[in-house]
N, C-alpha and C positions, 0 to 999 in steps of 0.2 A: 687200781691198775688202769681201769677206763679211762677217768680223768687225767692219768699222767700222760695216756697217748692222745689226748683231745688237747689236753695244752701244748704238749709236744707240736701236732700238728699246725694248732693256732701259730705258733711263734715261726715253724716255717712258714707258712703262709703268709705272714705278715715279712718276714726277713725278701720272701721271694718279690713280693710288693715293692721294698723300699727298692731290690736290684735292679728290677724295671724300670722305676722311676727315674734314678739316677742314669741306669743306662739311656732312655729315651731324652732325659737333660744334655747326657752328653753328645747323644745323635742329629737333637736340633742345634745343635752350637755350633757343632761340627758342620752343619749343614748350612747354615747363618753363613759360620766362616768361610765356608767354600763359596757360597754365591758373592758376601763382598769381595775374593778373590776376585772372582769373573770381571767385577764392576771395572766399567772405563776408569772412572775416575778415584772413588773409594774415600778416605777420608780427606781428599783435597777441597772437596766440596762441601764440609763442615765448618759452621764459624764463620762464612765467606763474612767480610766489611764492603769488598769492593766488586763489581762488576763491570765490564768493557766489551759491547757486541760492534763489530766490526766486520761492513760488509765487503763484498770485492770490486774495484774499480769505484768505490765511494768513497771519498774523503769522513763521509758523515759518519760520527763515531756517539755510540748510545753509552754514556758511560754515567755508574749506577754506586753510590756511598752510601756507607750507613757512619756512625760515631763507635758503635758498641752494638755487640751481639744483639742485644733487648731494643736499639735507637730505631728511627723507622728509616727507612729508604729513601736516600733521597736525589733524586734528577740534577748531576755537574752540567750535562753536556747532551742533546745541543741547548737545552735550556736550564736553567736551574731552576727544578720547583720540585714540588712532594711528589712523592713517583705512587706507584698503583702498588700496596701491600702485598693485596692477591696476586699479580701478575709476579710479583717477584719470587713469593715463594711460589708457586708454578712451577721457574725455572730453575731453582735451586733444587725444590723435587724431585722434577726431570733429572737435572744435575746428576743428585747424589744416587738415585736409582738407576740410572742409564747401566744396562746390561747387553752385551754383544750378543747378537743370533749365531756369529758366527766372524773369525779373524785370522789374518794372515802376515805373516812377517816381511817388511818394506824389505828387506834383503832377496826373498824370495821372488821375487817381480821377476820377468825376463820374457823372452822375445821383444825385447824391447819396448816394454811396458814400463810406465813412470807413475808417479803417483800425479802427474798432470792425465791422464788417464780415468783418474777416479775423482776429477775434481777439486785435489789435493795441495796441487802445488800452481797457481796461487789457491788458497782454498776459496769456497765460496762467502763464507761466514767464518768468523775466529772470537771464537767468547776467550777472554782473559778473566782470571779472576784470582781475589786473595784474600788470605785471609793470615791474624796475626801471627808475629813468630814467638812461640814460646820463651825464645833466648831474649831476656830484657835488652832493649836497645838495638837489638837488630831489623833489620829492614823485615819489610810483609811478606811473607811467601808468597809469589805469584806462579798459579799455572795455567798454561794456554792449551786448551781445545779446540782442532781443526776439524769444521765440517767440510764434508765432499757436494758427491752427486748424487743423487739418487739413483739408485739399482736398478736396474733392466726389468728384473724379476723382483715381485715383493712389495714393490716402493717403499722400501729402505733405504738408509743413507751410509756414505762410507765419513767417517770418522778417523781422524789420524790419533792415535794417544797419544799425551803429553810426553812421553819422552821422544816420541820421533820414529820408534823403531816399529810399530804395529799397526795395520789396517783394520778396524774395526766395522765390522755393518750391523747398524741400531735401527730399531723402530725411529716415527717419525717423530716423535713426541714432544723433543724437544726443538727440534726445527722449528715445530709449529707455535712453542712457546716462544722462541726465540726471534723468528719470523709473523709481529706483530707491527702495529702502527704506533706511533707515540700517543697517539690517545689511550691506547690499553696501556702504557707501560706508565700514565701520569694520571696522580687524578683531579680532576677537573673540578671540585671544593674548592671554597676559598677559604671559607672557616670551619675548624675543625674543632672549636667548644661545643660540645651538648649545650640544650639549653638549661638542663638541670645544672650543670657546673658553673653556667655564668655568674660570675658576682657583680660586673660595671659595666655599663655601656658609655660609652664616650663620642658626642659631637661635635662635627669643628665644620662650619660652612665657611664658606670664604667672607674677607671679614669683609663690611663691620659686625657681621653675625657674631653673638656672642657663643661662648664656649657653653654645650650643652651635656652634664652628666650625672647618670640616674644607677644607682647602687642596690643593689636586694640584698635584703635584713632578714632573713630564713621565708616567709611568704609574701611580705612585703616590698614592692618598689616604692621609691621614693627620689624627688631631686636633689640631687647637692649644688649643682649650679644651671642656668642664674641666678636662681630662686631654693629656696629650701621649703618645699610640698611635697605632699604623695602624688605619686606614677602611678597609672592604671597599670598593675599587673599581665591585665589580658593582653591589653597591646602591647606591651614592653616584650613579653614572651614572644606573643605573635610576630615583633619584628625581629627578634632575633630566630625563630625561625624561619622568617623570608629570607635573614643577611645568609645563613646556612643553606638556603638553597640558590645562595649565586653560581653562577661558573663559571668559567673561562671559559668564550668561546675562540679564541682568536689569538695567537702570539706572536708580538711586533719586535721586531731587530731592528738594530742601527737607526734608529728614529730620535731623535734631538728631545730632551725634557721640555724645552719651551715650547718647541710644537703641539706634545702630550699635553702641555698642560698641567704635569703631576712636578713642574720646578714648584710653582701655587699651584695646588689641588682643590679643586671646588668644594671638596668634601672630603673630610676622613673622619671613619665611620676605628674604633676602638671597642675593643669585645676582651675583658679581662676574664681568665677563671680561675681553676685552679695554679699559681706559681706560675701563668702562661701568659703571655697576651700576644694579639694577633690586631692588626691594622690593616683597613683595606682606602689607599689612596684615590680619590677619583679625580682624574683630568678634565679634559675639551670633552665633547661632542666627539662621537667617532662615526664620520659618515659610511650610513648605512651604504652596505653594496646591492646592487641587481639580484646577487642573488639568496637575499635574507625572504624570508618566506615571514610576513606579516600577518597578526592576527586582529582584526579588528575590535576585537571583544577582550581581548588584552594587550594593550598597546606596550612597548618596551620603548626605552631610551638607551641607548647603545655609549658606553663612554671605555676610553684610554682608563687604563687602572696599574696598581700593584700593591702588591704585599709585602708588609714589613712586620716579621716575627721578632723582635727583639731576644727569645729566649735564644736561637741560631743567628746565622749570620745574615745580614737584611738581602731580600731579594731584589734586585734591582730589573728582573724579569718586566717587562710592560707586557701586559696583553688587553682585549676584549671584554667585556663582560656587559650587561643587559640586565637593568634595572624597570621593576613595572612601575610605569607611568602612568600616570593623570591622578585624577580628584580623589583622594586618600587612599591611594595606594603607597608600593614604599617609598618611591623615590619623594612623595610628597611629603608623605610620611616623616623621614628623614631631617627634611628640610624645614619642616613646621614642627621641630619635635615637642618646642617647648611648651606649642597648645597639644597637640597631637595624641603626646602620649602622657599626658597626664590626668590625673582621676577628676573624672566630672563630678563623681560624688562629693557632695558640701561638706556632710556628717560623716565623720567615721566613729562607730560606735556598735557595744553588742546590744541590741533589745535585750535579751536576755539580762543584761547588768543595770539594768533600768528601776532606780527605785523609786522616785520621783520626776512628775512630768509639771511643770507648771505654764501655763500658757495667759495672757494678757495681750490686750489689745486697746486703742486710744478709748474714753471714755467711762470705763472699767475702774472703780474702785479699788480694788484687788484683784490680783491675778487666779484664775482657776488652779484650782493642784491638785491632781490626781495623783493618789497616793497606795502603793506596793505595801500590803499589809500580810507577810506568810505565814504571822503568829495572829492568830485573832484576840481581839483586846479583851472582848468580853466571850461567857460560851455560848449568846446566842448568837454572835455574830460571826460568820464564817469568813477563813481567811483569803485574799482574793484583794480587785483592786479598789480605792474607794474614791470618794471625792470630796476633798476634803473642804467644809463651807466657814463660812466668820464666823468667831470666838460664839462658843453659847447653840448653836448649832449642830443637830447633830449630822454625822458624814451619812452622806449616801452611797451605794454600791453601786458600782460602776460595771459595764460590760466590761469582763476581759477581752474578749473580742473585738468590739470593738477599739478599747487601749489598744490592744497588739497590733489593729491596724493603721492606728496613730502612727505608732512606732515604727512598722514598715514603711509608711509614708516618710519619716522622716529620714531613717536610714536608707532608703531608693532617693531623696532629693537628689538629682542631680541640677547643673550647669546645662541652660540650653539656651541656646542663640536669641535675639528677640526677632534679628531679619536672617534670610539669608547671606550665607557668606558673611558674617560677622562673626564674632568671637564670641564663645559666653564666657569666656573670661576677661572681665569690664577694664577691671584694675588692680594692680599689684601691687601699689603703693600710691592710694588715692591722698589728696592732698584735702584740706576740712571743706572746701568748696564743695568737693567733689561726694565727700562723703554725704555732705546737706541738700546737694544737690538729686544724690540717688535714695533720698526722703529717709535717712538712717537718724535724725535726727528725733523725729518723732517713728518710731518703727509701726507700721500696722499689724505685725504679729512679734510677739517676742517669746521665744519658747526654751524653758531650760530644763536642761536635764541631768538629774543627779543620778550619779553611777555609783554601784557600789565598790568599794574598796578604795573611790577614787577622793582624792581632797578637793580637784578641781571642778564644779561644772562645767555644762557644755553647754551655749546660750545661742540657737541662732535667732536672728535678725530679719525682718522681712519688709523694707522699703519699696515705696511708692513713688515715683520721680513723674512727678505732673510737668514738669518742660520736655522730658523727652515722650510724650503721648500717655503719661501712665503704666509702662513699662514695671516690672515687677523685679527687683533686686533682691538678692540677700546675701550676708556673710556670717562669720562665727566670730563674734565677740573676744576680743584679743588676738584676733589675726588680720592681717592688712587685705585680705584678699575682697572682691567683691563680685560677685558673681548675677549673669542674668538668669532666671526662671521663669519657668511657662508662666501666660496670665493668669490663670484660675489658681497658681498655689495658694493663693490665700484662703479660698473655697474650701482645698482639703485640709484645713487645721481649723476649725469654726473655734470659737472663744463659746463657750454655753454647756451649762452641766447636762441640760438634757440632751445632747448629743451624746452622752458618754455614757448618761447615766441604766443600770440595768434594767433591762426592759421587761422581766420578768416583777409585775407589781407584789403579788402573794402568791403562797401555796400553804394548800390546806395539810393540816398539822395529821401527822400517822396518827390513825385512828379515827378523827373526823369525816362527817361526809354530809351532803348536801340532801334535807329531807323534806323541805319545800321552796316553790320558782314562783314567781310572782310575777309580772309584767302589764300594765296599763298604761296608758296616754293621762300623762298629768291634766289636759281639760275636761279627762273623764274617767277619776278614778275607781267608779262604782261599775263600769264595765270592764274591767280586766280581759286582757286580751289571751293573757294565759294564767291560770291559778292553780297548782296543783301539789298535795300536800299529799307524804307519805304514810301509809297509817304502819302500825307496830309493824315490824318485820317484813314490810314490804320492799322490792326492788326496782328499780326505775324500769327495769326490762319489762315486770310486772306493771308498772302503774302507765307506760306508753303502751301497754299493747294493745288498746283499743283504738288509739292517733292513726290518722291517716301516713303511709310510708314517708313521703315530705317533709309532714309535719312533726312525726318522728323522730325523724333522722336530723331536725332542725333543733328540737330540744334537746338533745344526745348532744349536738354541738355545743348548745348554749352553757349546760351544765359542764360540759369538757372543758370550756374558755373561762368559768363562775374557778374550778377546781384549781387549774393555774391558770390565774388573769396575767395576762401581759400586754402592753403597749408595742402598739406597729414603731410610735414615735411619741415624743413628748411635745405637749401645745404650751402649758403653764405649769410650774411650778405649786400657782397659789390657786383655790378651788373658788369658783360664784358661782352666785343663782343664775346669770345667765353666761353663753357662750358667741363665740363669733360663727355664722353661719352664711357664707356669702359675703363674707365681708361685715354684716350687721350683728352688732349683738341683739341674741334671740334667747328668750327662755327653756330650757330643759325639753323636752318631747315627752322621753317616758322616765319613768321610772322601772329599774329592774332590780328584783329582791331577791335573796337566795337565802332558808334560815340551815343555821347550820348545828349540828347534834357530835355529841362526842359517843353516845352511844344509841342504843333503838331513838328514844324518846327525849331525853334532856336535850335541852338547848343552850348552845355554847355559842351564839350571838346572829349576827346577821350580817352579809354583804348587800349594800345599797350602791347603786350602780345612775347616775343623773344619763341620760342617751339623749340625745341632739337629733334631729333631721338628718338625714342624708345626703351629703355635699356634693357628693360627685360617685362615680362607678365605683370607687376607691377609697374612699373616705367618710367616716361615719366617728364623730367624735362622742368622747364618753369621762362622766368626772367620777371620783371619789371626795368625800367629806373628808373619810373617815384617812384617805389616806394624805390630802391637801393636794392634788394634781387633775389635770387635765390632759387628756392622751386622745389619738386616734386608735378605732378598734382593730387588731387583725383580721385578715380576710376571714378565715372560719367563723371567728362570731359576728363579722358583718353580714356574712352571706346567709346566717341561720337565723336573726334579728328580723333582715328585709322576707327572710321566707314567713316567719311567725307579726310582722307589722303590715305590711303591702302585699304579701300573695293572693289573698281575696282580693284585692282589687284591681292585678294585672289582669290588663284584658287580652293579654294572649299576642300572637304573632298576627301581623292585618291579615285578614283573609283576602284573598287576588281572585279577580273577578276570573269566571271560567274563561280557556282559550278558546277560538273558533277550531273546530279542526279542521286541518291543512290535507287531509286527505283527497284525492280529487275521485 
């Protein structure tokens, strides 16, 4: 019984819900309805295509088209050009919400009261407007709104309704919309492509300028004429957001095309995107007036212009506009596009797809090849890059590192000028003279590079032209182009394995370790300068802790540098009894030993180490037999070498004689 009066309840209570709802649906409807009652205007100002503000005693008529509901707005009269979106719906806003405070019947007027009384007759302001007629073929609906005076009380306005019969008094609102300047009501762009949408840009100087146009291929710019090269992206973008920040400042009537200038236009500037294109003509010189307000830090050039949209109908509007001036800004920019905005870069290529480098230079046998090895060939050899030497030879291991900065080097090559104000783009179609002439005939660097997945390499070239001062040239192999580059390019691409090769000589195998140090002066091997040999189970911690801190801390290095030996740089390839010091070949200095144990006590061989004199702050050269090279040491084992060779016999910082004291 419980349950039946608990469902009972449940289902009115839910019945009593859905009545209110409904009832409340139908109180706001109802409510809705009543207030578009009130409205002045109601759905006349739905759908508008046309707009017509017209003031009193003014000829001057602001009258405002669209194509179609969704088209944008656009300015017939007094100028034709693209009108202000915002400022339009504003006024359609205004429009369709305008609700009276408060109205009264034109028949009701008396003591001789007119609607010239409130403003009315002529009125102050008369918006017209229309919008399409349902009935196929019939003309637009047009309805006319009279604005008054403003109200005594309030500052409200009197408003006549379109049929003629009622006196309305409205907020100001849309007065204030409607009572604007042509600047709010137009906007002042000249191109309206994003730069994300553009697909082509197009240049036309006046002739004999040739036709200049550069096309993007999803992140790529590139030129299609004069020339068929890559475009710098950054600048291409970049000017197409300067063309986007033009504007009109200035609109010119009844002025003759020959006078503009824009019968021949100096320039027209073409900006394609999506199914759209837009054209901006530029004339003469437009002399600056008294009262242009110049900025010396951004100079502008002032020129006669206009827009032609071909998707509408063409604007034959002349106005104003103000391009930035001087030395590679836009207007220069423009006008040099075809140096301007094209990629300086020589190479375009990924490092990353890099699997062969090979580099040759005059005199050279064979060319160096460094070689992208991801599978290792053998298992003691890890995968990484190598360098790969003449038949019978085995490869050496190459820094990645420094490959990878080969490779940035080459991929950053750019085009740069040899003087000022000169071009670094030499020639676009050099003639054999000219190619012999910028030293390609014999190249001083020739660098190729195989890409993976690709069939082509990519070979640049790097000429020396001794008539024009030694000037440094280069180009890419099967392209006409030839370009200038800094003097030192040759510098950063050296031809020599030991540039490349890894600097890292050994490391001691897991498990091994170093269980005695040896070091004497080859003219005096029976004094060893350091001898020290670990006994069973002992640790270096252990067998240094009697060493002064110094000297110490200088064998802890030595043995750190013995653990992984590496070269600062490579001297020779091939190992001798003696080395170059000063310029002279000199005999070895010392001798440095380290024996090496796989476990306590067995011995698993010996590092022998040849050390040279000390050449400079910096430099302390050192050979291997065993490994066939000759390397400079790195600083830590130089600086623990001079502590444990030469510290006994620095004699310290001079001692300065005492001062007088200056006390009086």
């Amino acid at each position: 019984m419980r349950t039946k009066v608990t469902l009972i309840l449940l289902l009115l209570n839910v019945a009593l819900l859905a009545v209110i709802l409904y009832a409340r649906r139908e109180w706001r409807t109802d409510q809705d309805l009543a207030r578009m009652s009130k409205r002045v205007v109601g759905d006349e100002a739905v759908g508008l295509t046309a707009l017509e503000i017209t003031s009193a005693g003014n000829d001057h008529k602001i009258r405002l088209e669209r194509a179609g509901e969704n088209a944008p707005w656009e300015l017939k009269a007094p100028i034709n050009w693209p009108a202000n979106d915002f400022a339009i719906r504003r006024i359609i806003h205004d429009l369709v919400f305008l609700e009276p405070q408060t109205s009264f019947p034109v028949d009701d007027l008396k003591n001789g009261q007119s609607l010239a009384d409130y403003g009315l007759n002529p009125p102050r302001l008369t918006l017209t407007f229309s919008r399409p007629n349902p009935a196929s073929g019939s003309p637009p609906l047009t309805t006319v709104l009279q604005i008054g005076d403003t109200t005594q009380v309030g500052n409200r306005l009197y408003v006549l309704s379109p049929d003629g019969k009622t006196v309305h008094v409205v907020g100001r609102s849309l007065a204030d919309s409607l009572i604007v300047g042509m600047e709010e009501l137009r906007t002042d762009t000249l191109f309206t492509i994003p730069v994300f949408e553009v697909r082509s840009l197009g240049l036309q100087n006046a002739a004999p300028a040739p036709r200049v146009r550069l096309r993007r291929d999803g992140a790529r710019w590139s030129f299609e004429a004069p020339i068929v090269t890559r475009a710098s992206k950054t600048d291409a973008e970049l000017v197409v957001s300067e063309l986007n920040r033009l504007r009109a400042l200035e609109f010119i009537s009844d002025v003759p095309s020959t006078e503009t200038g824009l019968d021949k236009p100096s320039l027209r500037v073409t900006i394609e995107g999506n199914s759209r294109r837009e054209t901006l003509l530029l004339g003469k010189p437009y002399p600056v007036p008294a009262s242009f307000k110049k900025d010396a830090a951004n100079p502008v050039a002032l020129f006669y212009a206009r827009m032609e949209r071909p998707q509408a109908e063409d604007r034959p509007q002349v106005f104003v506009t103000a391009l930035p001036d001087g030395d590679g800004r836009l207007l220069d920019t423009l006008r040099r596009a075809q140096e301007t905005l094209r990629d300086t870069r020589i190479l375009d290529f990924d490092p990353a797809a890099v699997t062969d480098v090979a580099l040759s230079a005059p005199g050279l046998s064979e060319p160096l090849v460094l070689r992208r090895e991801d599978t290792a060939s053998t298992s003691s050899a890890p995968a990484g890059w190598r360098i790969v030497r003449s038949a019978g030879a085995p490869a050496l291991p190459a820094d990645p590192k420094l490959v990878d900065n080969l490779l940035q080097r080459l991929s950053l090559l750019t085009a740069t000028p040899h003087a000022p104000k000169e071009s670094p783009f030499l020639r676009d179609a050099p003639s054999d003279a000219e190619v012999e002439n910028y030293g390609f005939n014999l190249p001083q660097r020739q660098i190729t590079l195989t890409l993976a997945g690709s069939v082509s390499p990519i070979t640049l070239q790097l000429g020396v032209s001794g008539t024009n001062g030694g000037t440094v040239q280069a180009r890419v192999a099967g392209q006409p182009f030839i370009y200038a580059v800094a003097p030192d390019t040759l510098n950063d691409f050296p031809v020599a394995a030991s540039v490349y090769r890894e600097r890292t000589l050994r490391t001691l195998p897991e498990g091994s370790r170093i269980t005695g140090l040896t070091l004497f002066a080859n003219d005096a091997p029976g004094k060893p300068l350091v001898a020290l040999k670990l006994s069973e189970n002992q640790s270096w911690d252990d067998a240094l802790a009697g060493e002064p801190e110094p000297r110490r801390e200088a064998l802890k290095a030595v043995l750190a540098g013995l653990a992984t030996l590496r070269a600062k740089q490579f001297v020779s390839e091939t190992f001798s009894d003696t080395t170059f010091v000063d310029g002279k070949p000199t005999p070895w200095k010392y001798t440095l030993e380290a024996s090496l144990a796989l476990s306590g006590t067995a011995p698993a061989g010996v590092i022998t180490l040849q050390v040279a004199e000390r050449s400079g702050g910096g430099t302390q050269l050192a050979g291997s037999k065993e490994l066939g090279v000759v390397f400079a040491l790195e600083q830590p084992l130089l600086d623990a070498l001079w502590m444990l060779t030469y510290a006994s016999r620095d004699p310290g910082p001079p001692v300065l004689p005492p001062q007088p004291d200056a006390t009086p």
